[in-house]
C-alpha positions in Angstrom: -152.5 52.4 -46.7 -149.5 53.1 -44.4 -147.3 50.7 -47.1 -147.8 52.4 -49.8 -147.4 55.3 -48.1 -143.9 54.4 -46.6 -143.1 53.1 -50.1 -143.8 56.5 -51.7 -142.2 58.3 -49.2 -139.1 55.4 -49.7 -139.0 56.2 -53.3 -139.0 59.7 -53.1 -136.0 59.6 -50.6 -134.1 57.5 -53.0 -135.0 59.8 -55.7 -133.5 62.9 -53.8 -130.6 61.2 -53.0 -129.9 59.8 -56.8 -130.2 63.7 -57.9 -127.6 65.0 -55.1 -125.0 62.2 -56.2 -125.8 63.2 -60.1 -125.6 67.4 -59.5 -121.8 66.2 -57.1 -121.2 64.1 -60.5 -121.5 66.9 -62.3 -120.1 69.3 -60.1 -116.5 67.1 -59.8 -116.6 66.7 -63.7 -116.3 70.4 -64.5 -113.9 70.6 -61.9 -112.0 68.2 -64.0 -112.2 70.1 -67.5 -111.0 73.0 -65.7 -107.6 71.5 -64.5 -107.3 69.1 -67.4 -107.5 71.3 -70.6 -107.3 69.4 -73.8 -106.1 71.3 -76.4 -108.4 71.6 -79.6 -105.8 71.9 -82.1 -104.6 68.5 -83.6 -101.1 67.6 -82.9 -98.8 67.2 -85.8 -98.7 63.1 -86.2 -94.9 62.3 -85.3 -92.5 62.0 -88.5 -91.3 58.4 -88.8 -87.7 58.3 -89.1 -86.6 56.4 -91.6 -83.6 53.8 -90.7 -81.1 53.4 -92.7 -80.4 50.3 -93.7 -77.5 48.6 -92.4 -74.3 48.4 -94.5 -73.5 44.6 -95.1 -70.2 43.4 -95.2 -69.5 41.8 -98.1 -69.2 38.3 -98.7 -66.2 36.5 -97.8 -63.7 35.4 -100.8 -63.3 31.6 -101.2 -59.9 31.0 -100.7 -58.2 29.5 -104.1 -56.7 26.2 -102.6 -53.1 26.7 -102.8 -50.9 24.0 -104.6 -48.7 22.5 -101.9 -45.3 22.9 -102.7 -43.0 19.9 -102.1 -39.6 21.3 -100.5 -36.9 20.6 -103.0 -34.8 17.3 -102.5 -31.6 18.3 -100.5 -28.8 18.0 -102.9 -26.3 15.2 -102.2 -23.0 15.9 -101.4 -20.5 12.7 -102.5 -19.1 12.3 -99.7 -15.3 11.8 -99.6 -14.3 8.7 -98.7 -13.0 8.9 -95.1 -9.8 8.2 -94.3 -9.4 5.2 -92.4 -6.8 5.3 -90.0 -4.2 2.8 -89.9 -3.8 -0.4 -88.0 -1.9 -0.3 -85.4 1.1 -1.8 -85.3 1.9 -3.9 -83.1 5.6 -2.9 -81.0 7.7 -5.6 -81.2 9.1 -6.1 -77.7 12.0 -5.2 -76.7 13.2 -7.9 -74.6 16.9 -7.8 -76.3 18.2 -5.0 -75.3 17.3 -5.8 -72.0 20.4 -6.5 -69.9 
């Protein structure tokens, strides 16, 4: 008889002890509402802003390939015919006069 005393008695004590923790539970919940308020009113849902949609720059031109131009043939200039310079002549020596 003494266990199922002390087992009654046990159960009871755990009992007693569950219900404090659940009334402090309680007690540190509504301490919580108080400082945390929620407000009951719905918030507007935030507007989306629309983006506006980026400006592409427009597509590059193809260049037109460009006819390579030859450069015009220098004109020839007739040349004058250059004037050739004479022989030399050769000096006779003077060995006559020589006295």
């Amino acid at each position: 008889m003494s266990t199922e005393a002390t087992n009654e008695s046990f159960r009871a004590s755990v009992l007693a002890e569950i219900k404090n923790i659940q009334e402090e539970l309680n007690q540190l919940k509504s301490f919580k509402k108080k400082i945390v308020k929620k407000s009951t009113k719905k918030r507007p849902a935030r507007k989306t802003v629309k983006r506006k949609a980026a400006k592409r720059k427009p597509a590059r031109k193809t260049a037109k390939k460009k006819t390579v131009r030859r450069k015009p043939a220098r004109k020839t200039v007739k040349r004058k015919a250059a004037k050739r310079k004479p022989a030399r002549r050769i000096a006779k020596r003077r060995t006559s006069r020589r006295r």
